[in-house]
C-alpha positions, -999 to +999 in steps of 0.1 A: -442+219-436-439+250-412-425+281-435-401+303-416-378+330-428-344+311-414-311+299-431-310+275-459-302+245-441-313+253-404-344+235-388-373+266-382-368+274-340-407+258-335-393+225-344-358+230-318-382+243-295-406+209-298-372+189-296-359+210-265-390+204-247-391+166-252-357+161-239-368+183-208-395+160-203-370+136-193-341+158-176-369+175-155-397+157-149-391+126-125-403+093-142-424+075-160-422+091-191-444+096-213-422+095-245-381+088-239-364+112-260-334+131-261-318+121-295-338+156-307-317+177-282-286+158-299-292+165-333-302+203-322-269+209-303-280+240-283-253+243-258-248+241-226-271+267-215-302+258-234-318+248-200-316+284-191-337+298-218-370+315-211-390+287-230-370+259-214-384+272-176-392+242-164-429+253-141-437+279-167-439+254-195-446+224-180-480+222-197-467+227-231-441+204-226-466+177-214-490+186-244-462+178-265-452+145-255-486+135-251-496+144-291-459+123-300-473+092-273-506+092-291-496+091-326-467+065-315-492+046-303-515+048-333-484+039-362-480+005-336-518-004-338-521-001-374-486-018-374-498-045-363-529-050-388-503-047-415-499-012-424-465-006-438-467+032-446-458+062-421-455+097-433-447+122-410-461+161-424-439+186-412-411+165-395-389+185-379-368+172-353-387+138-355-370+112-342-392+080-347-372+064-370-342+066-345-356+060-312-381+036-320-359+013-347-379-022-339-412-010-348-399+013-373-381-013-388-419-029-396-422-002-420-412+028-447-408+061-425-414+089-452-405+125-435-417+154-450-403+191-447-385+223-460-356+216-482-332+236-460-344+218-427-340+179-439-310+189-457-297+197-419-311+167-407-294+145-429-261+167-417-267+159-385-282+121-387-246+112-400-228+131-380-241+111-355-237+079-365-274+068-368-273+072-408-303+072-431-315+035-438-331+027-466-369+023-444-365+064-440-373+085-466-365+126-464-385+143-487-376+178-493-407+199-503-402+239-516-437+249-502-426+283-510-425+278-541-450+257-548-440+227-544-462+193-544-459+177-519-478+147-531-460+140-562-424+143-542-439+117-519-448+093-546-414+100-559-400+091-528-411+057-530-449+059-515-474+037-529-506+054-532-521+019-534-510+005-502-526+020-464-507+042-443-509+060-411-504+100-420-491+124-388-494+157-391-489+176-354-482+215-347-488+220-384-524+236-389-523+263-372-494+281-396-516+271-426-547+289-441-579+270-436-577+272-479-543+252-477-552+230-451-589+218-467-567+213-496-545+187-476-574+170-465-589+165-498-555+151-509-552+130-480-589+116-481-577+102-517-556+075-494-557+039-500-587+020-482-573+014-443-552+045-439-556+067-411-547+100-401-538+114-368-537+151-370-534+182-344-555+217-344-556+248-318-586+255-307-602+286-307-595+310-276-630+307-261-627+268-261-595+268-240-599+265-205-598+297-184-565+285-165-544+278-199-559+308-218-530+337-212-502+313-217-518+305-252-523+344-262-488+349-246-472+326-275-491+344-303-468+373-306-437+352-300-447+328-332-453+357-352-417+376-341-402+341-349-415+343-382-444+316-375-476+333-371-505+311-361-530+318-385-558+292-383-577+281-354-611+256-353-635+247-334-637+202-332-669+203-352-650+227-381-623+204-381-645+173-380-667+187-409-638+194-433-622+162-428-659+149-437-660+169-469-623+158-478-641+122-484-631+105-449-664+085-437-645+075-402-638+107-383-633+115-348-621+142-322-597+134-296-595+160-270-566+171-255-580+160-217-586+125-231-548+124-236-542+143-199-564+112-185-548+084-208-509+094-199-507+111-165-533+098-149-519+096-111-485+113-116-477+123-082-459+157-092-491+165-111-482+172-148-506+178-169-511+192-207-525+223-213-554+228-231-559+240-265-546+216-286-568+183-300-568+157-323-586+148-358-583+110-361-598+099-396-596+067-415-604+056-452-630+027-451-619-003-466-635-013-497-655-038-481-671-010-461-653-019-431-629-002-414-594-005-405-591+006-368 
């Protein structure tokens, strides 16, 4: 869902970047993990320097690499709970280098995995996924969606085998902030049309005055490098915007997840003190159930 200027079939360098850091998260920082993955460095083949890039130093982005495993813990966590009261649906909004359906097979197995992106960038993926021998099964669904161009991302999904009638749990992480607050109300209205019991987890960046003081110039710092990269950031909001538009999208159940609250839920007590930086928080809405309770 991210538009960048890149090749055809070549996965936009945010979503390497997200891989990259994930597969630090285990090469650097000493157990437990938060999320295991390294499958995303596979499929993005850097090379054997990739350590050695400036984005990759292990102290100076240490809190963006924790931020990022936290947001993929949380949602992970969220697809098993609903799992387990019988949801069958996951749709993943801007997949990228995703690697759900691959690392976490038993659960995934429970359900239909529909991944959602660029044309050019799932085209890759489906390159590289056989290249690698893990294949795409018939539970994952790539759906290839010409945002430039207008594309609906709704009706591909539908063609993709989604059943608007059924629940599902909708991710969408490191997506708003590339999106005009016009396009991403728009989402949300199309998203509170969901079946009664879906839910949807979904990331914002705060505004600069809510970020604390000590994560602040490493936030402005990445501002000019998205927009060099071709990803500006364009949309910021404050939890009580978010909260309000989700509202007005038709979601009765809504709440804000702050980026802390995931600090204290997953590194609680690491002795090597990793933390997530601040600036980044969750929307978690649901779709009450037609007997007016909800599906939680």
């Amino acid at each position: 869902m991210v538009v960048a200027d890149e090749s055809d079939e070549w996965p936009d360098t945010t979503a390497v970047r997200v891989a990259l850091w994930r597969a630090m998260h285990v090469q650097a920082d000493p157990p437990p993990h938060v999320v295991e993955d390294e499958i995303g460095l596979r499929l993005a083949a850097p090379g054997e320097g990739w350590r050695h890039r400036p984005d990759m130093d292990p102290r100076a982005t240490a809190g963006f690499r924790a931020a990022v495993v936290a947001r993929a813990r949380f949602v992970e966590d969220l697809v098993a709970e609903q799992a387990g009261r019988g949801v069958t649906q996951y749709v993943i909004l801007g997949a990228g280098l995703d690697t759900f359906a691959q690392r976490r097979a038993e659960l995934a197995a429970r359900l239909r995995v529909f991944e959602i992106d660029r044309p050019g960038t799932l085209a890759w993926k489906r390159r590289r996924l056989t290249e690698l021998g893990y294949g795409i099964p018939d539970r994952l669904r790539l759906v290839p969606v010409d945002f430039e161009a207008g594309g609906d991302w709704w009706e591909e999904l539908a063609a993709a085998g989604f059943d608007p009638r059924l629940p599902a749990v909708v991710a969408c992480t490191g997506v708003t902030m590339y999106l005009t607050k016009e396009a991403m109300a728009a989402t949300l209205r199309r998203l509170g049309g969901l079946a009664p019991g879906s839910t949807l987890a979904l990331t914002f960046l705060l505004p600069a005055g809510l970020v604390d003081d000590a994560d602040r110039p490493a936030l402005e710092a990445t501002k000019p490098r998205a927009r060099a990269a071709g990803t500006p950031f364009i949309s910021f909001y404050t939890p009580r915007e978010m909260l309000a538009l989700a509202r007005a999208a038709g979601f009765e159940d809504t709440r804000h997840v702050p980026g802390t609250a995931l600090a204290d839920r997953y590194f609680a007590g690491r002795s090597d003190g990793l933390r997530p930086s601040s600036g980044e928080d969750f929307l978690v809405a649901a779709v009450s159930s037609d007997d007016g309770r909800e599906r939680r």
